[in-house]
C-alpha positions as CSV (number, residue, x, y, z in Angstrom):
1,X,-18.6,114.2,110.6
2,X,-15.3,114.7,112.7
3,X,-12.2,115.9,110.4
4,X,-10.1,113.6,112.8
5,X,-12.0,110.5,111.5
6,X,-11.2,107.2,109.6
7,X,-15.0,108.4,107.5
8,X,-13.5,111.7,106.5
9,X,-10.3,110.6,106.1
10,X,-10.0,107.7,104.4
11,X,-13.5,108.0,102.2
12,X,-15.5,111.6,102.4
13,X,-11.8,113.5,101.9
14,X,-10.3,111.7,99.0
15,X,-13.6,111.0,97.1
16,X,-14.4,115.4,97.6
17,X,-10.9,116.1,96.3
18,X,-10.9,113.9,93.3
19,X,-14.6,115.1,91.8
20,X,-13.5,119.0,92.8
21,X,-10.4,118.7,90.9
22,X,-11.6,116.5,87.7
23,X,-14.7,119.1,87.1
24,X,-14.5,121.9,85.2
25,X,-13.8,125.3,86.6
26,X,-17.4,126.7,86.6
27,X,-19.4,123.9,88.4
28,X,-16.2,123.0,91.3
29,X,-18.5,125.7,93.8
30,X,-21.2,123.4,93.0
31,X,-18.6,120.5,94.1
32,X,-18.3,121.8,96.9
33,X,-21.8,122.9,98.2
34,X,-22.8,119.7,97.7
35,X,-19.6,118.0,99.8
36,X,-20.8,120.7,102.1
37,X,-24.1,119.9,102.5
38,X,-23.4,116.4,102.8
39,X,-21.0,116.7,105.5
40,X,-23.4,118.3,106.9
41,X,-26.0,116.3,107.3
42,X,-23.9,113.1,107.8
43,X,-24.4,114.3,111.1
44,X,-27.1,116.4,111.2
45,X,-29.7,115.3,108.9
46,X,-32.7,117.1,110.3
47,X,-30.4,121.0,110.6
48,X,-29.3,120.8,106.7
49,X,-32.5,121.9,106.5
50,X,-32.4,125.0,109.3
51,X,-28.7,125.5,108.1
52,X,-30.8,125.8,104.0
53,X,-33.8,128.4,105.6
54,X,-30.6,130.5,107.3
55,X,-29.0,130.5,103.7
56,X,-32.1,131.4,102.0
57,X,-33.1,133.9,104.9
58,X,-29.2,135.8,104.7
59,X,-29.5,136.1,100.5
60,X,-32.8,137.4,100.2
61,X,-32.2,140.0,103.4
62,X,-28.6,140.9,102.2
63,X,-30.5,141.4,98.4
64,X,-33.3,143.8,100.2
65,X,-30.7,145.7,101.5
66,X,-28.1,145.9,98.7
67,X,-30.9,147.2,96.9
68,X,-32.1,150.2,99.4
69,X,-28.4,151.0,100.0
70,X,-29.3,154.4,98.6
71,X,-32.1,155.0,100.9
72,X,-30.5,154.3,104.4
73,X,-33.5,154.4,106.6
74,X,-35.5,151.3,104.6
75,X,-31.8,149.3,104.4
76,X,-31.6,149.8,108.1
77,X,-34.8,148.5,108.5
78,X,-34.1,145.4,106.4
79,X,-30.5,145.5,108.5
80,X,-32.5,145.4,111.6
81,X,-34.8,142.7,109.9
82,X,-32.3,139.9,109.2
83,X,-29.8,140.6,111.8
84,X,-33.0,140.3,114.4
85,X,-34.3,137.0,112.7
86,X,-30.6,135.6,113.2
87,X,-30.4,136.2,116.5
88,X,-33.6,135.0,117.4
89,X,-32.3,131.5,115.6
90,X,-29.2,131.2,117.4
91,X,-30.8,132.1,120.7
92,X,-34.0,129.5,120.6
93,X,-31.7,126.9,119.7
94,X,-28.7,127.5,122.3
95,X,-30.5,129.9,125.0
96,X,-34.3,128.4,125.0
97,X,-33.2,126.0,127.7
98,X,-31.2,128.2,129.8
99,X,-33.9,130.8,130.0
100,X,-36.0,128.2,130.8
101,X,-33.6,126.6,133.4
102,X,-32.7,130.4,135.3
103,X,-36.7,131.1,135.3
104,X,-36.9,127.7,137.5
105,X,-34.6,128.6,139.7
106,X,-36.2,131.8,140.5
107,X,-40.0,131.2,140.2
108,X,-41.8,129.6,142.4
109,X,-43.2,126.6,140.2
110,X,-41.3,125.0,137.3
111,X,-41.8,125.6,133.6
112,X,-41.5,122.7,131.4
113,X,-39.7,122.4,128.1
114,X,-38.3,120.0,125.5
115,X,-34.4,120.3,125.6
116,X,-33.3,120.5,122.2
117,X,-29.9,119.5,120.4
118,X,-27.4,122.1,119.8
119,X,-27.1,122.2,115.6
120,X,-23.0,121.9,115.2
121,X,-21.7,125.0,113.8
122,X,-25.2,127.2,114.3
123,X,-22.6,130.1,116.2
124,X,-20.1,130.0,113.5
125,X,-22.4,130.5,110.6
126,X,-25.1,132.9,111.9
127,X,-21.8,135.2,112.8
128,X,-20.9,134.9,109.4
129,X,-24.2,135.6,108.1
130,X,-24.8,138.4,110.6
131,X,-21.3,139.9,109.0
132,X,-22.1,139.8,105.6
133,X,-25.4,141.3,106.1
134,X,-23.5,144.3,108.2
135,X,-20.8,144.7,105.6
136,X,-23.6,144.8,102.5
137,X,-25.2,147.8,105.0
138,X,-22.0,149.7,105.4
139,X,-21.1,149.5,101.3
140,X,-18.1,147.4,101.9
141,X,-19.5,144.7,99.9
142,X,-21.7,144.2,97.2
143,X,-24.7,142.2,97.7
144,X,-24.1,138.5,96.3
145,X,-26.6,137.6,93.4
146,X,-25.3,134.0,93.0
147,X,-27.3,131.6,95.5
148,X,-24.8,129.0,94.8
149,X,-21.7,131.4,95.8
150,X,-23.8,132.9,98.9
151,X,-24.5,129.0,99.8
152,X,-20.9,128.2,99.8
153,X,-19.9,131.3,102.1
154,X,-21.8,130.1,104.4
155,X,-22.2,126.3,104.8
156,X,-18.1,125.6,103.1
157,X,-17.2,122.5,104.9
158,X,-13.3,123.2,105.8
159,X,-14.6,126.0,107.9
160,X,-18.3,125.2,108.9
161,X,-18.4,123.0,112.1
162,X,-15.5,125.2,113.8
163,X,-14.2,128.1,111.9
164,X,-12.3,130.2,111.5
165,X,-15.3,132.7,111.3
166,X,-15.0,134.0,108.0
167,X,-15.7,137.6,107.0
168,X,-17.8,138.1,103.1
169,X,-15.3,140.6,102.2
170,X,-12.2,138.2,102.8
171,X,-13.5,135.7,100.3
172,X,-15.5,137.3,98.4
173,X,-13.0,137.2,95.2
174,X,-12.5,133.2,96.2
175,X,-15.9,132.8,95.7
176,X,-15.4,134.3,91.7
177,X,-12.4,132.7,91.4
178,X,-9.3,130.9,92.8
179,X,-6.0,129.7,92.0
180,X,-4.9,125.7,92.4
181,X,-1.9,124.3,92.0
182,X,0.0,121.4,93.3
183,X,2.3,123.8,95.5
184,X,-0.8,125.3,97.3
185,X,-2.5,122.0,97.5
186,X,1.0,120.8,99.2
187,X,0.9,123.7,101.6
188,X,-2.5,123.0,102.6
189,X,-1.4,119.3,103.0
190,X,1.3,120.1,105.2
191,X,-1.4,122.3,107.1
192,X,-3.6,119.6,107.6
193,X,-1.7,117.0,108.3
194,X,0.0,119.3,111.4
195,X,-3.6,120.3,112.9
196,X,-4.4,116.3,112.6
197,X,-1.3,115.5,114.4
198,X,-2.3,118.0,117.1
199,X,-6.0,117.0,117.7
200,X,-5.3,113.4,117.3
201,X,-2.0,113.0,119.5
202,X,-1.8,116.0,121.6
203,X,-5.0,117.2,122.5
204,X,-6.9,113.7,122.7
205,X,-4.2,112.4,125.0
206,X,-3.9,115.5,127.2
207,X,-7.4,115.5,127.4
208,X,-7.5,111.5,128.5
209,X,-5.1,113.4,131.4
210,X,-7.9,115.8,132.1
211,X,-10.4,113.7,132.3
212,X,-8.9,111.7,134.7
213,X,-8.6,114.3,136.9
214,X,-12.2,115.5,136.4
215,X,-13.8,111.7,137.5
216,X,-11.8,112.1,141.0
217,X,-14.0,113.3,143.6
218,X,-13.8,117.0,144.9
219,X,-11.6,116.9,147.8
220,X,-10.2,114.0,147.5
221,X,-6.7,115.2,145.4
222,X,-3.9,117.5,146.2
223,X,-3.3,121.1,145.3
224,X,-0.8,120.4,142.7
225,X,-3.1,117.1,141.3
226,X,-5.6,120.1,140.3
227,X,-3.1,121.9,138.5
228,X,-2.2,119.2,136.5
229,X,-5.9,119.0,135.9
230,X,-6.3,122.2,134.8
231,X,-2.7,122.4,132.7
232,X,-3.5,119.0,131.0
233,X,-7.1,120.9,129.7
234,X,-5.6,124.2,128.6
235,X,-3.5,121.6,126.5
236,X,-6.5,119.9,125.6
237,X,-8.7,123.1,124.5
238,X,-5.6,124.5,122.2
239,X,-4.5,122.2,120.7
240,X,-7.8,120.4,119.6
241,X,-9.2,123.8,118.3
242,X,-6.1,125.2,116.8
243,X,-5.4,122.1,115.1
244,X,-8.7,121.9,113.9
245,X,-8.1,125.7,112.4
246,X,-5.1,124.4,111.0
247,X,-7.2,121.9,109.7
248,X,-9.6,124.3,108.3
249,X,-6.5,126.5,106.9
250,X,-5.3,123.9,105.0
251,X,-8.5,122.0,103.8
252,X,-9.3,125.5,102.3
253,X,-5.7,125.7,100.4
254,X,-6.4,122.3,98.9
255,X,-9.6,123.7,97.2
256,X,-8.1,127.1,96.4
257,X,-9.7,129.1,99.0
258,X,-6.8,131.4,101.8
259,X,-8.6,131.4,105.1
260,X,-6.9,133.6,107.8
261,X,-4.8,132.2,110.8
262,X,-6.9,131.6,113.8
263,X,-4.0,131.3,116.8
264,X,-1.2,132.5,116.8
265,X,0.8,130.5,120.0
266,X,-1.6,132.3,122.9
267,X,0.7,130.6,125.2
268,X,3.5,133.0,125.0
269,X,1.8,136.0,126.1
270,X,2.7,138.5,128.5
271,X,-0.8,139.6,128.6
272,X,-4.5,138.9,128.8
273,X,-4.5,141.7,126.3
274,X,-1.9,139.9,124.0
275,X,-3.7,136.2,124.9
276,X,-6.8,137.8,123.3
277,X,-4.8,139.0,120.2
278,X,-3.4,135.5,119.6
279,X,-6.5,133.1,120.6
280,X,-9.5,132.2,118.3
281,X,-8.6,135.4,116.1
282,X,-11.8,135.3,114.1
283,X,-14.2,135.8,116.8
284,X,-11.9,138.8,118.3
285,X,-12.2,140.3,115.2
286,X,-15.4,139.9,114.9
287,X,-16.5,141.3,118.1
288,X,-14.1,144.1,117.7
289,X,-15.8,145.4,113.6
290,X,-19.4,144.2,114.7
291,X,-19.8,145.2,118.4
292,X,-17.2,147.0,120.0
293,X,-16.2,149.4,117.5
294,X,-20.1,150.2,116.6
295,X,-20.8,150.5,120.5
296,X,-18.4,153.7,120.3
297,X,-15.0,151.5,120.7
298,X,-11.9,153.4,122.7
299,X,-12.8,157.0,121.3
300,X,-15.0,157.7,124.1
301,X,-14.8,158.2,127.7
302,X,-12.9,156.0,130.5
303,X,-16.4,155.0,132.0
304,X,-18.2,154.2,128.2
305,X,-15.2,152.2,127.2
306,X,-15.2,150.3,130.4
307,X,-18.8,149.5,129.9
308,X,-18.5,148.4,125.7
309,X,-15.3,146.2,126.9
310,X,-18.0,144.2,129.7
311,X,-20.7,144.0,127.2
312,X,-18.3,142.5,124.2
313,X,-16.9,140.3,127.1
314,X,-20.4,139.2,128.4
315,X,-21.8,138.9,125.1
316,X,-18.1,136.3,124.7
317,X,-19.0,134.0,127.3
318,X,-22.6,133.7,126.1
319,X,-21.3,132.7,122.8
320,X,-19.1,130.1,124.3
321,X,-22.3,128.5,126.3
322,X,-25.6,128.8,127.7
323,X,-25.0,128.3,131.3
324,X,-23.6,130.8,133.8
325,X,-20.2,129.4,134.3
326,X,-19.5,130.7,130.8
327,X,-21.1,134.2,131.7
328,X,-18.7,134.4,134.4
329,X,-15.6,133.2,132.1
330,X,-16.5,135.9,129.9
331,X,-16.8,139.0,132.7
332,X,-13.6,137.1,134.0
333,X,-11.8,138.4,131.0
334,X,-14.1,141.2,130.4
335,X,-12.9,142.8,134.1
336,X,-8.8,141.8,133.5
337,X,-8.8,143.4,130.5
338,X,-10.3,146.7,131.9
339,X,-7.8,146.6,134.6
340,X,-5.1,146.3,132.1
341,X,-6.3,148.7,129.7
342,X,-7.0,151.4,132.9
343,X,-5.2,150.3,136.1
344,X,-2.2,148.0,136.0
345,X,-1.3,147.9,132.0
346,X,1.7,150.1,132.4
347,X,3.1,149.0,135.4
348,X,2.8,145.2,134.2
349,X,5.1,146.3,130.9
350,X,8.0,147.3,133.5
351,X,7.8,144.4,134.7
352,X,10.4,141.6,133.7
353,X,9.0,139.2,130.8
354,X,9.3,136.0,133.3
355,X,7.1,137.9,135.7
356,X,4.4,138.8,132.8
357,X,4.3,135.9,131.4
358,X,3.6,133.5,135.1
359,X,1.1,136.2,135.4
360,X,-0.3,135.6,132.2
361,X,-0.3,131.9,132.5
362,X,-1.8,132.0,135.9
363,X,-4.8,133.9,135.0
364,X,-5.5,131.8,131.9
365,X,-5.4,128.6,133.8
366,X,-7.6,130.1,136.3
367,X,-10.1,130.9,134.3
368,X,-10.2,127.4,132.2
369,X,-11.4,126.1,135.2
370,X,-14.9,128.5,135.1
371,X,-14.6,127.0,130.9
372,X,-14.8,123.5,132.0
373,X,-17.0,123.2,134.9
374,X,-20.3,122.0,134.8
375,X,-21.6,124.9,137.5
376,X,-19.9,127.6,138.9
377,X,-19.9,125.7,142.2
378,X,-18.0,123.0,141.1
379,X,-15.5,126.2,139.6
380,X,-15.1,127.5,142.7
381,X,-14.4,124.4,144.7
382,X,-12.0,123.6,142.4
383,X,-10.3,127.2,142.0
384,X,-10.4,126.2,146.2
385,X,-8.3,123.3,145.7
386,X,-6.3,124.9,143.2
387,X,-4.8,127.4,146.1
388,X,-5.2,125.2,149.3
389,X,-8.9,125.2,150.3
390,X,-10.8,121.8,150.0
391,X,-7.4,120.3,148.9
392,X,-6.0,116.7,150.5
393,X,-2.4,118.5,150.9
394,X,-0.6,120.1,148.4
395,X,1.3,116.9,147.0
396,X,0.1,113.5,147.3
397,X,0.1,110.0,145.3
398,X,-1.7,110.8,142.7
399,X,0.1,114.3,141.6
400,X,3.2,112.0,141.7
401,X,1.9,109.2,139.4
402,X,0.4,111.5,137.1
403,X,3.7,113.6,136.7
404,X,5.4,110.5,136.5
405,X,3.6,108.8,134.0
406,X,3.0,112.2,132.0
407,X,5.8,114.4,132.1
408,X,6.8,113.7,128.3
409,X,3.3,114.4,127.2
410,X,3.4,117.6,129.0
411,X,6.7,118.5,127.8
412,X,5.9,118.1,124.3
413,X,2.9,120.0,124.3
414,X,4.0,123.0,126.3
415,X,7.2,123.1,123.6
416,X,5.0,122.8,120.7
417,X,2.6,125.7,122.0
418,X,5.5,127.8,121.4
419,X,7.3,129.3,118.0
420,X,10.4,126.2,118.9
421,X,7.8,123.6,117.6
422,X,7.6,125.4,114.3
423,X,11.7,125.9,114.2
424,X,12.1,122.4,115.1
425,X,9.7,121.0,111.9
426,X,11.4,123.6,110.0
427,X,14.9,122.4,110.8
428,X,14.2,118.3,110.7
429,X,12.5,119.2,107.0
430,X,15.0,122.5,106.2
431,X,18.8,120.7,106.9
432,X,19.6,119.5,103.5
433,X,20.9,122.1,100.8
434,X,19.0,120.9,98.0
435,X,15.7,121.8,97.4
436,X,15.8,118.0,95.7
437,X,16.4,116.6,99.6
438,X,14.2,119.2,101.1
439,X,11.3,118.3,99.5
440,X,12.3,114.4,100.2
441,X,12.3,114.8,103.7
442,X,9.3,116.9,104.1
443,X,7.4,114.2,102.2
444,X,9.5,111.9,104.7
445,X,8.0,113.7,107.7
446,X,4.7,114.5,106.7
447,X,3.7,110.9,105.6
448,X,5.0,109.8,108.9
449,X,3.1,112.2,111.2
450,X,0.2,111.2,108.7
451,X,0.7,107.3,109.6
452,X,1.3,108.7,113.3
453,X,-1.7,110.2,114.1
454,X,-3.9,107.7,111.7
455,X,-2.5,104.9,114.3
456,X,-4.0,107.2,116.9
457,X,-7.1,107.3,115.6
458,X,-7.3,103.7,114.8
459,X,-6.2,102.3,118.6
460,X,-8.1,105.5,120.7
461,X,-11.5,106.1,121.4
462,X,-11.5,108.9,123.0
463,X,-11.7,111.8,119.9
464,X,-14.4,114.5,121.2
465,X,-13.9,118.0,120.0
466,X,-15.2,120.4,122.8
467,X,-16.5,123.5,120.0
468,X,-19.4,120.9,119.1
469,X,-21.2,122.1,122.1
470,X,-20.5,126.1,120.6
């Protein structure tokens, strides 16, 4: 079930929100299991039950361990145990066929194989698992006796499909208990409704731009038609997966629970270093506490640190996809961020913030293009393109029509991926010097982007969100 759908929207959401807030206080994480679970399987009927095993297998491991925590060796082993067993989930689901698929390629006769669904969210909530079994290790959590509780961390529907990725230790407390009120559940309102706006108006209609790009045939459209291409998808990918965070963040406020931010306007950076600070947050810091830091971090030598920055970077792409255009988008990053952090990093800082920042944007948009393509030799032919080879000219028809007919859409989104989005809602709800009138026109404005992005939904067909395949 899609948050950005009339289902969830006008029946699943509502019906949730009036049962959680009429129970009583002690069975509201029973609530909201179930609402879980049945989100869930409303589109996944058959991986509720894998999703229920991984639940069972991360509460019984992180209670094994909790309970040798004075005996490091046999909790290591149990450490070893569950974080093994998760992996090996996660990986026969999403890397079974690829295996499969890069063994063909090289061998000389063909291994057959059943290609299996992806189950939505299986990356999001084995990290989360994997955490909270790693935390329990280390002492900076207790081990969680409550199934019900431990259920909720992991399968809690604002966050399940598409983060953020949640650590044990930030919710924790939440779990216990949690404070509502109609402020917070206004907050979280005004949170949703902004993340719906941006999936549902922004991102679906730059994506429609995208995709019409993507159907012409290679070689066929001018260099600046593919940067359109590529511009209208880095649209597309933000603002459908930060609005879903938002989404998330605000879904989460309605029930009580503070999740962290997830972006924080990546758009504006001067840096692939900074891009990574400000885009999908969560998994950074994930891979920064669970991998990076444990593989020795920066307090090591040039040549070690060089080598944990590729592995966190390899080990990002693989997360992102099972195919080798994703591998590449990772060591992509994995390589510009060595070369910032050891080469180029100071001599990019004296350099004037226009200059940093087409660098920046160059670089991203460049490597969107090894996100979105099907095989790394459609990536390359269109990278090609991009700068002159393959291309039909460098303007033509089609760039002009395109620009034409989309230059407001592209306007809009590249001023609300910056902070003037956020001063501009600010100001339209903010002018007015009672709170009274304040208030009034926020309602004002957030019923209408409601009613906005509803009559999107209603009158478009085209609503995919790309992290399903993740």
């Amino acid at each position: 079930m899609l948050f950005s759908s009339i289902t969830f929207l006008i029946v699943f959401l509502p019906l949730t929100i009036i049962v959680y807030y009429l129970v009583p206080s002690k069975l509201k994480n029973f609530v909201m299991l179930l609402a879980s679970l049945i989100f869930y399987a409303w589109g996944e009927p058959i991986y509720v039950v894998l999703m229920i095993l991984s639940i069972l297998l991360n509460y019984f491991c992180g209670l094994d361990i909790g309970q040798k925590i004075e005996n490091p060796l046999r909790a290591k082993r149990g450490l070893i145990f569950g974080v093994t067993v998760n992996i090996l989930i996660l990986g026969f689901f999403k890397y079974y066929g690829f295996l499969i698929e890069t063994l063909n390629a090289v061998l000389p006769f063909d291994l057959s194989y059943r290609e299996l669904a992806l189950p939505i969210g299986i990356s999001f909530y084995t990290f989360q698992a994997m955490s909270y079994l790693v935390d329990v290790y280390r002492g900076d959590v207790r081990e969680q006796k409550n199934v019900l509780n431990f259920a909720l961390y992991i399968c809690m529907f604002p966050q399940l499909i598409a983060g953020p990725i949640v650590r044990y230790v930030d919710i924790e407390k939440q779990l216990k208990q949690r404070t509502l009120s109609a402020a917070k559940f206004g907050r979280g309102s005004m949170y949703f409704i902004c993340g719906l706006a941006k999936k549902v108006i922004l991102a679906n209609t730059a994506g429609a731009l995208y995709e019409e790009v993507a159907a012409m045939q290679m070689g066929s459209f001018s260099m600046l038609t593919a940067w359109v291409g590529c511009i209208a998808f880095a649209f597309q990918i933000y603002f459908d997966f930060s609005g879903y965070s938002d989404m998330a963040i605000g879904l989460g406020k309605m029930f009580g629970f503070e999740l962290r931010q997830n972006f924080r306007y990546p758009y504006v950076s001067k840096s692939i270093t900074e891009f990574w600070r400000r885009w999908h947050i969560s998994l950074g810091t994930w891979f920064r506490e669970y991998v990076y830091i444990p593989l020795g971090g920066n307090r090591c030598a040039a040549s070690r640190n060089i080598l944990n920055l590729l592995i966190v970077w390899l080990l990002t792409g693989l997360w992102h996809g099972a195919a080798w255009n994703f591998v590449v988008w990772g060591l992509y990053y994995g390589i510009i961020l060595v070369l910032e952090k050891h080469v180029w990093g100071n001599l990019l800082e004296r350099m004037p913030n226009v200059v940093r920042h087409l660098y920046s944007l160059v670089l991203i948009l460049i490597g969107w293009v090894f996100f979105f393509s099907p095989n790394m030799g459609y990536a390359m032919d269109y990278i090609g393109v991009m700068f002159g080879p393959g291309a039909n000219g460098f303007i033509d028809k089609q760039a002009l029509f395109l620009i034409v007919t989309n230059w407001l859409l592209l306007l809009i989104c590249a001023f609300s991926s910056t902070t003037y989005g956020q001063k501009a809602v600010r100001t339209i709800t903010g002018a007015y010097k009672s709170r009274k009138a304040r208030r009034i026109a926020s309602c004002v404005f957030y019923v209408a982007v409601l009613l906005i992005s509803l009559a999107f939904l209603v009158t478009d067909t085209y609503n995919p969100f790309l992290y399903f395949r993740f």
